[in-house]
TILUMLO-649197 format. One record per residue (C-alpha): residue number from 1; x negated, y, z. Coordinates in nm, 4 decimals, decimal comma, m for minus. Last residue first. Layout:
ATOM:i:u:v:w
ATOM:NUM:X:Y:Z
...
//
This chain:
ATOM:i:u:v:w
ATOM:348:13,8994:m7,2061:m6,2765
ATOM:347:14,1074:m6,8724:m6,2781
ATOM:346:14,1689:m6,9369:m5,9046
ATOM:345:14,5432:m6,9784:m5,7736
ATOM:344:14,6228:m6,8373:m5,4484
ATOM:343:14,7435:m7,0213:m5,1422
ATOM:342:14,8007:m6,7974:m4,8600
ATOM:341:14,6406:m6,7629:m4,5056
ATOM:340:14,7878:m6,4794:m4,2388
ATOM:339:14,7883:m6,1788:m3,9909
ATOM:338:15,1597:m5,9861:m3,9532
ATOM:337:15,1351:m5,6117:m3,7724
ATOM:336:15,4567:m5,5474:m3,7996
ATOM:335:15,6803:m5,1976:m3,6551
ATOM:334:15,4450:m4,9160:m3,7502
ATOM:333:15,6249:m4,6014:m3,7519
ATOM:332:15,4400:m4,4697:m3,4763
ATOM:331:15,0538:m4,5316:m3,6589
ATOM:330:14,9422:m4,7879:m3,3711
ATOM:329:14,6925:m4,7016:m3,0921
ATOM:328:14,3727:m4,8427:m3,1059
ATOM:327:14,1609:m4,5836:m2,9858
ATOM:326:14,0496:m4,5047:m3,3676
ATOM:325:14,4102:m4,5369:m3,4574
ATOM:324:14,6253:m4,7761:m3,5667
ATOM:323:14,7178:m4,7957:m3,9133
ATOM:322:14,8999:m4,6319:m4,1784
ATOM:321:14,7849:m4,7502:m4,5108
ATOM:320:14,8214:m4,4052:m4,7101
ATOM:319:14,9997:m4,4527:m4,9909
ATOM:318:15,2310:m4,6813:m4,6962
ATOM:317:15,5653:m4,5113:m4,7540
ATOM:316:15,7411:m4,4115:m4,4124
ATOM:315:16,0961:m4,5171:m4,2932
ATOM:314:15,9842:m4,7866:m4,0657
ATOM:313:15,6673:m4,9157:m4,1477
ATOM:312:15,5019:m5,3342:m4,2261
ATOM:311:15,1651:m5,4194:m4,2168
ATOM:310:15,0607:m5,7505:m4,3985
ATOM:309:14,7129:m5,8855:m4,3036
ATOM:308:14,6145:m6,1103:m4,5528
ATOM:307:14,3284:m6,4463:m4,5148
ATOM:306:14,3458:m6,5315:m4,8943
ATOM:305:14,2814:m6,8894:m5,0228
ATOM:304:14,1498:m7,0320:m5,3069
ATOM:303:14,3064:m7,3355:m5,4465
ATOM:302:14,1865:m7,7088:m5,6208
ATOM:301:13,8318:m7,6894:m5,3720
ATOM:300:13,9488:m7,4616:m5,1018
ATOM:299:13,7836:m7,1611:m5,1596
ATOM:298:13,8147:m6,9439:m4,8757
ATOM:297:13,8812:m6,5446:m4,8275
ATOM:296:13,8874:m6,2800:m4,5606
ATOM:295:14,0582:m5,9649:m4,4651
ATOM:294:14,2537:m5,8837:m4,7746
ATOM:293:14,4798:m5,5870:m4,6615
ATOM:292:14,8250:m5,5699:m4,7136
ATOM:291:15,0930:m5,2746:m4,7362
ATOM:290:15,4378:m5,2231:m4,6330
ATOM:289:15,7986:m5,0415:m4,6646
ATOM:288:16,0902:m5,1200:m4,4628
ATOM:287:16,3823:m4,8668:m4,4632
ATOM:286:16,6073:m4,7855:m4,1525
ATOM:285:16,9502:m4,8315:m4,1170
ATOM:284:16,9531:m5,1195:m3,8752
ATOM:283:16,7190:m5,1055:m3,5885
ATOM:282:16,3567:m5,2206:m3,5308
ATOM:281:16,1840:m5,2558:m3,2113
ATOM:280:15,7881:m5,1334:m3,2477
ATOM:279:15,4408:m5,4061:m3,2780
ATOM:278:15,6488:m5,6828:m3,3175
ATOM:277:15,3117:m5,8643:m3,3624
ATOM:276:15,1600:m6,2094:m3,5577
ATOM:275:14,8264:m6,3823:m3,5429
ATOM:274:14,7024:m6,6349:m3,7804
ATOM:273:14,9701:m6,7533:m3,9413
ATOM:272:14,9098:m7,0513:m4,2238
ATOM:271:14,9816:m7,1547:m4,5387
ATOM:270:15,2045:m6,9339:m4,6885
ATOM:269:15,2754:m6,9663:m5,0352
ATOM:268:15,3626:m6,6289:m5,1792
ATOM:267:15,0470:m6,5303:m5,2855
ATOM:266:15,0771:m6,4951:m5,6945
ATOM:265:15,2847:m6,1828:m5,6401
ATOM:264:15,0296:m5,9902:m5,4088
ATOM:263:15,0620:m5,6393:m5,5715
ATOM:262:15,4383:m5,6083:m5,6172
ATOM:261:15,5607:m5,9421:m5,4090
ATOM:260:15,4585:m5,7741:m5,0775
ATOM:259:15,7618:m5,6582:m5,0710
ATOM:258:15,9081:m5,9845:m5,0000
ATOM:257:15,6735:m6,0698:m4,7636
ATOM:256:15,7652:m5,7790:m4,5800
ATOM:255:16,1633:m5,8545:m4,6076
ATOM:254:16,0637:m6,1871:m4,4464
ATOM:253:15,8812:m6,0268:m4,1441
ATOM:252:16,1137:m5,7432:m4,0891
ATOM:251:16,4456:m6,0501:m4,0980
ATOM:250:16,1976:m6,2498:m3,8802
ATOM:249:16,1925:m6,0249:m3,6141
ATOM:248:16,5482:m5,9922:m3,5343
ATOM:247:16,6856:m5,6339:m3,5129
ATOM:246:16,7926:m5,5286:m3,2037
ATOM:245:17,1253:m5,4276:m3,1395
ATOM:244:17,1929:m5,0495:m3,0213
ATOM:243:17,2742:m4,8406:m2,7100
ATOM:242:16,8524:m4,7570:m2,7614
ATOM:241:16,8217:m4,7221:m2,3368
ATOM:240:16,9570:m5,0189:m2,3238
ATOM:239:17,3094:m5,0993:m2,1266
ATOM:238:17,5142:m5,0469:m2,4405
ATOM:237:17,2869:m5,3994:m2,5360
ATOM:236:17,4857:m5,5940:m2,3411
ATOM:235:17,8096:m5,4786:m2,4859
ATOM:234:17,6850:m5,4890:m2,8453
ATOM:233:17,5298:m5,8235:m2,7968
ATOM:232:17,4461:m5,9735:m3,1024
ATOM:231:17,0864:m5,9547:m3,1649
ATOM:230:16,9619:m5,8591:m2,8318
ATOM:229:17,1654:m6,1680:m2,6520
ATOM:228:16,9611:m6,4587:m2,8755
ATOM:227:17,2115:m6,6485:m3,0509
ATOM:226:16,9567:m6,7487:m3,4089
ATOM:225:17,1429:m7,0087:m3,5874
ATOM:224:16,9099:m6,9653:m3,8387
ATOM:223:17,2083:m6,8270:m4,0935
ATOM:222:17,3333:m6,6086:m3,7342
ATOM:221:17,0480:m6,3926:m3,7561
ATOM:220:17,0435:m6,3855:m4,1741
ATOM:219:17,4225:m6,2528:m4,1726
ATOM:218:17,3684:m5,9732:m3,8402
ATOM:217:17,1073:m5,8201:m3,9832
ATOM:216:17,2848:m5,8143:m4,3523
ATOM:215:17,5814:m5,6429:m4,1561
ATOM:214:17,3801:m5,4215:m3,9396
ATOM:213:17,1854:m5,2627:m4,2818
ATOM:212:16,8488:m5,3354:m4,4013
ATOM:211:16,6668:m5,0788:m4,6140
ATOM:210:16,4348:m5,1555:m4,8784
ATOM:209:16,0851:m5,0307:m4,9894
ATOM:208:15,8903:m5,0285:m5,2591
ATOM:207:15,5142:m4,9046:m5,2981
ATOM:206:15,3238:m5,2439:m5,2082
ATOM:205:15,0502:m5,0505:m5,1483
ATOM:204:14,7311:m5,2809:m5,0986
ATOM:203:14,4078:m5,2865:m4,9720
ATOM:202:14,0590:m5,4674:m5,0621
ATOM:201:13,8342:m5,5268:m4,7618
ATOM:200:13,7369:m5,8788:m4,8636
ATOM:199:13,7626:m5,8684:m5,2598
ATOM:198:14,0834:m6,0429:m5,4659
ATOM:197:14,0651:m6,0544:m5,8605
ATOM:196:13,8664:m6,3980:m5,7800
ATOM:195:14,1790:m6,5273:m5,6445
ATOM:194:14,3873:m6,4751:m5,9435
ATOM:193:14,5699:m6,1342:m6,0373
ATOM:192:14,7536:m6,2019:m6,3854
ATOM:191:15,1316:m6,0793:m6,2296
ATOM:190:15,4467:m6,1615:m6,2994
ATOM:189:15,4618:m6,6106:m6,2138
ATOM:188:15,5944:m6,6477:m6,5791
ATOM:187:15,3173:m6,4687:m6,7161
ATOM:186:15,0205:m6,6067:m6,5358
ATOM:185:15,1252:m6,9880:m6,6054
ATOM:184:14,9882:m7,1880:m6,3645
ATOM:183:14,8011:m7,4766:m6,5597
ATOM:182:14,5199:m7,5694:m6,3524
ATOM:181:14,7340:m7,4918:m6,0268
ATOM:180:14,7552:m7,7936:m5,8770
ATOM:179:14,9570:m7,8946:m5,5722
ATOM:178:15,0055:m8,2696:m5,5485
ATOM:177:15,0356:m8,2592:m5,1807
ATOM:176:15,0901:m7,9318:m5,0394
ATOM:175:14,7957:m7,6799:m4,8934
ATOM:174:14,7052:m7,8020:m4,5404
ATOM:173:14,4887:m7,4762:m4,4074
ATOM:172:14,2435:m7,6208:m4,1284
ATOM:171:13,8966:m7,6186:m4,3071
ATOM:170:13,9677:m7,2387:m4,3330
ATOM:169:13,9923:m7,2331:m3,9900
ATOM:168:14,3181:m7,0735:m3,7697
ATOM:167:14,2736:m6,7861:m3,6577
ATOM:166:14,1746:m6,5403:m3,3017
ATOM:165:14,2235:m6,9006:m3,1547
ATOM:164:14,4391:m6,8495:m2,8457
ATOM:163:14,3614:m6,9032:m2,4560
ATOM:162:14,6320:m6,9425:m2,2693
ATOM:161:14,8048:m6,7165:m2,0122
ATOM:160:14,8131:m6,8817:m1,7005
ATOM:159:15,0677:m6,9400:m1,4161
ATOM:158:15,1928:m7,1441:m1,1060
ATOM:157:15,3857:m7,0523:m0,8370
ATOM:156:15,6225:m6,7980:m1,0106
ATOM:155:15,8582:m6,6703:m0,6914
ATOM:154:16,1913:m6,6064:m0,7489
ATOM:153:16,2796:m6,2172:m0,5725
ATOM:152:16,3501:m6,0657:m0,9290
ATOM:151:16,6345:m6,3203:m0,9495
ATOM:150:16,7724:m6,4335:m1,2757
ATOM:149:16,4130:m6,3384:m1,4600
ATOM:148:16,4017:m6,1686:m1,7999
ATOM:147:16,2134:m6,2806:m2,0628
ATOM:146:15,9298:m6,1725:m2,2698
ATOM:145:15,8115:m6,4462:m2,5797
ATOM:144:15,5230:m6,5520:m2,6950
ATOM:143:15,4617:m6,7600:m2,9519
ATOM:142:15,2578:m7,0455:m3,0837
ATOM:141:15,3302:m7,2264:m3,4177
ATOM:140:15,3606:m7,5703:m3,5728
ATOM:139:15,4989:m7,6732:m3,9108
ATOM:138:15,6486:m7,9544:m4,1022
ATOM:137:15,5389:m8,2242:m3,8630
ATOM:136:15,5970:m8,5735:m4,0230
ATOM:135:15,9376:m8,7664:m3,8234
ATOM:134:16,0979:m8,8579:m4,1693
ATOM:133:16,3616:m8,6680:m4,1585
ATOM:132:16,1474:m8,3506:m4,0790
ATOM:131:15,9609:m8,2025:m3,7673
ATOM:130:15,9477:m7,8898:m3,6319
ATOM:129:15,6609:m7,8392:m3,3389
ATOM:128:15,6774:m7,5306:m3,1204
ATOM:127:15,4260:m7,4378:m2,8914
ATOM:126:15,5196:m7,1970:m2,6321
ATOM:125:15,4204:m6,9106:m2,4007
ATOM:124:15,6670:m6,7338:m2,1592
ATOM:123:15,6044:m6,4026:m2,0794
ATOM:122:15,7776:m6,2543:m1,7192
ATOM:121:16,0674:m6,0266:m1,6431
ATOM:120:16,2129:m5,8504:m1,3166
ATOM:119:15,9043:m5,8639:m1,1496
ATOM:118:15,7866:m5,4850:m1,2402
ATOM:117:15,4309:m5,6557:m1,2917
ATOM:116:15,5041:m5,9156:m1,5584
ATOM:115:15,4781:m6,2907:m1,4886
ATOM:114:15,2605:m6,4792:m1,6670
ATOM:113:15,3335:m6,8057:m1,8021
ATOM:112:15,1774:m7,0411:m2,0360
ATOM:111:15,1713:m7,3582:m2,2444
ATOM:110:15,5365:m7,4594:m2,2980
ATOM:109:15,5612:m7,7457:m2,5069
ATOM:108:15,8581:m7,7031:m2,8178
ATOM:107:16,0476:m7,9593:m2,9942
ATOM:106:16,2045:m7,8819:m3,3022
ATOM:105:16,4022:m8,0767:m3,5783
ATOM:104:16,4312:m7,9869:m3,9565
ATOM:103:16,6395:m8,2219:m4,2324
ATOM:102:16,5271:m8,1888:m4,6107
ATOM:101:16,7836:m8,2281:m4,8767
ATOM:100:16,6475:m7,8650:m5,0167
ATOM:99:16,2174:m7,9088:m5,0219
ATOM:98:15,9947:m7,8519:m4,6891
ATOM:97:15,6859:m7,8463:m4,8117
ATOM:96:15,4251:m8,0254:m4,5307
ATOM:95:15,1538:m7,8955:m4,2768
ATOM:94:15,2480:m7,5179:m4,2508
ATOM:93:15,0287:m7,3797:m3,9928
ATOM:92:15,0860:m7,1319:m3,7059
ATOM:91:14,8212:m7,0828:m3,4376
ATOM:90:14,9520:m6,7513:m3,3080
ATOM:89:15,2585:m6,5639:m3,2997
ATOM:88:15,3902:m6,2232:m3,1281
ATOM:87:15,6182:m6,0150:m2,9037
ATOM:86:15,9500:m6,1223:m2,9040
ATOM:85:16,1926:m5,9385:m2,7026
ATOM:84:16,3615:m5,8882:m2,3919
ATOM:83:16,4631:m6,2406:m2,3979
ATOM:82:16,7648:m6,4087:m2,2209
ATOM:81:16,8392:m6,6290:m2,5179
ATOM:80:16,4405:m6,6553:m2,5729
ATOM:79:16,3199:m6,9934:m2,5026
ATOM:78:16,6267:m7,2730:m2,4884
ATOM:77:16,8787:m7,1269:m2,7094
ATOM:76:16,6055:m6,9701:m2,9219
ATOM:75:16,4233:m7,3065:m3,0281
ATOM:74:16,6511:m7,4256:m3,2964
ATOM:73:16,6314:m7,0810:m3,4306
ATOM:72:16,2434:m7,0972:m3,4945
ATOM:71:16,2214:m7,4194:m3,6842
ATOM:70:16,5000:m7,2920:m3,8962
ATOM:69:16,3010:m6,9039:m3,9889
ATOM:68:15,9785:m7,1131:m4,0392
ATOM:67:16,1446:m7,3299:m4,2545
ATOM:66:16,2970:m7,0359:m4,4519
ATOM:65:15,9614:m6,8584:m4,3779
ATOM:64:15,7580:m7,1755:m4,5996
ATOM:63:15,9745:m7,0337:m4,8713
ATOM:62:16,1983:m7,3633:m4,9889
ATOM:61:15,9965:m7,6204:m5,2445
ATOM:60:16,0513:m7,6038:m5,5835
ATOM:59:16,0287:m7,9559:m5,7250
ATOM:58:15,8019:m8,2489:m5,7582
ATOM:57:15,4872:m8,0410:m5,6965
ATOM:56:15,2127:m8,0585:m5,9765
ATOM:55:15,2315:m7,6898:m6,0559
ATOM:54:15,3954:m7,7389:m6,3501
ATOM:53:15,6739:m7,9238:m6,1290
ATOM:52:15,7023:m7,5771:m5,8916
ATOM:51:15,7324:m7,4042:m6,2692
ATOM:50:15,9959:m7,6508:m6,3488
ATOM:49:16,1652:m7,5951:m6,0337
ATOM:48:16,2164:m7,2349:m6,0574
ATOM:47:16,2548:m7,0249:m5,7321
ATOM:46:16,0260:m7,1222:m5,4647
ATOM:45:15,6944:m7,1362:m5,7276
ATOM:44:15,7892:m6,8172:m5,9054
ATOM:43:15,7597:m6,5765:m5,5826
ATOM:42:16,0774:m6,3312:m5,6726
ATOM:41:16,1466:m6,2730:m5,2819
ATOM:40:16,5066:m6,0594:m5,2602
ATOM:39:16,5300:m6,0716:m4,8757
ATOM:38:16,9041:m6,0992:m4,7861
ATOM:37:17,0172:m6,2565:m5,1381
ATOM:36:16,7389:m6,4561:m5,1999
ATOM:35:16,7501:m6,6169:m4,8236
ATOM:34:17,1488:m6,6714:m4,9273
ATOM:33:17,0354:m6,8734:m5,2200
ATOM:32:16,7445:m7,1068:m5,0448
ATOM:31:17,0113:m7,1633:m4,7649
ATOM:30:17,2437:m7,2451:m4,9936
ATOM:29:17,0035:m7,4624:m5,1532
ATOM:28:17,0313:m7,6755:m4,8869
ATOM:27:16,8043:m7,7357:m4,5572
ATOM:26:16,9568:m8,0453:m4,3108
ATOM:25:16,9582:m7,8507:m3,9512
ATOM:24:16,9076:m8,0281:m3,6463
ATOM:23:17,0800:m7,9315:m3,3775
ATOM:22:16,9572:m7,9403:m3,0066
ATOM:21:16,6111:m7,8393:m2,9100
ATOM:20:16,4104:m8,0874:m2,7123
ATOM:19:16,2113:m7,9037:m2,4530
ATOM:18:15,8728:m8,0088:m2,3183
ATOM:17:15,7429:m7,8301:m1,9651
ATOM:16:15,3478:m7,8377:m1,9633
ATOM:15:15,3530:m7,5215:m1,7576
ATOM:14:15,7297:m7,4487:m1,5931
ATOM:13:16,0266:m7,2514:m1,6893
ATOM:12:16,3103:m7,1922:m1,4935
ATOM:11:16,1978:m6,8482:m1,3698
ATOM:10:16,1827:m6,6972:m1,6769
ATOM:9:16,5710:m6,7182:m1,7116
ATOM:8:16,6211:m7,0409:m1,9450
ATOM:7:16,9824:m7,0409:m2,1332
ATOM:6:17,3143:m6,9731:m1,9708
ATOM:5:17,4443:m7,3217:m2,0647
ATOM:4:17,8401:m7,3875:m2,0429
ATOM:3:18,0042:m7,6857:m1,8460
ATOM:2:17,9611:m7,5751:m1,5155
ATOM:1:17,8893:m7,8250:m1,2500
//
């Protein structure tokens, strides 16, 4: 019996299969410092603690996408070493603060398969479940993921796609214990915009943009102890018809958020994903610009929350919000498409 692990080929999954992910991964503020440095997020209430205390928490908790990031690259060895790609996200909420100290586990159920039509890959659907110290779920998330079958002749007995909630309810969202933002200071957070400043339908430039180069790529992949093939493979990926290494996900989805800072900069604390798409592959060398659009809102008693759909471009400035079309087809440089709840204060 070999003593190495080639990862799950589509063919080696099964409905209702559980996987326990190896290595769990204590949080420091290393990680919080090195996520700075790769993404540059200035959202007050992850980077001061006495403003995270002002806002009745008992210190700054990490980016909900740092635990997100984790959860996810526990789960890689198991679900998408052998992936194609990743092609979306569903269902995700964020039901406890994850603070530096903490320790994050995953476990994730597989809830569908559908095998493609070539017969060389298939999509594999998942819930993952991370978990702290303590055994209280942190987070949980659907995704979907395409992967590549050992043998094109294996035969997929049983399949189904599963059905998805378009997003997740307002009477859903888990904002932290303790939060209150009665005294937020304005100032100190950069911007005066409170949940009443936000209308359904409203949209929003972000204006900057940053580039991300193979070496930063290649940094925040292997922080998450991320080892799918696509990410680091140079000799692998020779064979694609790009030649070049694909760009995780999550680094287009983080720097996103982090642009999103200049227009949306008292949103930063996610609190749930709604629906999520690599909508294009991303390479290094290009520039990420975006732009959000509010889609829906809730008052949740102590917060408000805003339901934002964050669109991210390659190389092209978003003055414009490009979209998809009137037949539905995306803008080219589109490359996110990135549906979510944040906490907002309310002027009260």
């Amino acid at each position: 019996m070999s003593k190495t692990d080639p990862g799950h080929f589509f063919e080696d999954f099964r409905l209702s299969q559980r996987l326990v992910h190896a290595t769990p991964r204590t949080v420091t503020t290393g990680d919080v410092a090195l996520y700075t440095a790769l993404y540059g997020p200035r959202f007050s209430l992850f980077s001061s603690d006495e403003f995270a205390k002002s806002c009745g928490l008992s210190a700054a908790p990490v980016d909900p996408l740092i635990a997100f990031h984790v959860v996810f690259g526990k789960t890689v060895p198991d679900i998408s070493l052998n992936a194609v790609a990743n092609l979306g996200y569903a269902e995700g909420r964020f039901l406890a603060p994850v603070f530096p100290g903490d320790t994050l586990s995953a476990v994730s159920d597989v809830i569908g398969l559908k095998e493609n039509s070539n017969g060389k890959t298939g999509v594999v659907y998942v819930r993952t479940t991370g978990t702290n110290q303590r055994g209280e779920a942190v987070l949980s998330y659907v995704r979907w993921v395409m992967v590549r079958k050992r043998d094109p002749a294996a035969q997929i007995v049983e399949q189904a796609v599963p059905t998805l909630s378009a997003a997740v309810a307002p009477a859903d969202l888990t904002a932290p214990e303790g939060l209150d933002f009665s005294s937020y200071d304005w100032a100190l957070a950069g911007a005066p915009h409170a949940f009443e400043d936000y209308a359904v339908g409203e949209k929003i430039d972000h204006i900057d943009g940053m580039a991300v180069e193979e070496a930063e790529h290649q940094m925040a992949t292997r922080l998450w102890q991320n080892t799918a093939k696509v990410h680091f493979n140079a000799f692998e990926r020779s064979k694609d018809p790009s030649g070049k290494r694909l760009i995780y996900g999550g680094v287009v989805i983080s720097t996103a958020k982090a642009l999103s800072f200049n227009g949306l900069q008292n949103a930063g604390l996610i609190l749930a994903i709604n629906d999520g798409r690599h909508v294009a592959p991303f390479f290094a060398g290009g520039t990420v610009f975006a732009w959000s659009e509010v889609l829906d809102k809730a008052d949740l008693g102590e917060v408000g929350a805003l339901r934002l759909r964050l669109v991210a471009t390659k190389d092209r400035p978003c003055a414009d919000f490009p979209d998809k079309d009137g037949e539905g087809v995306y803008d080219p440089a589109v490359i996110l498409d990135f549906d979510y709840w944040a906490a907002v204060p309310k002027r009260g």
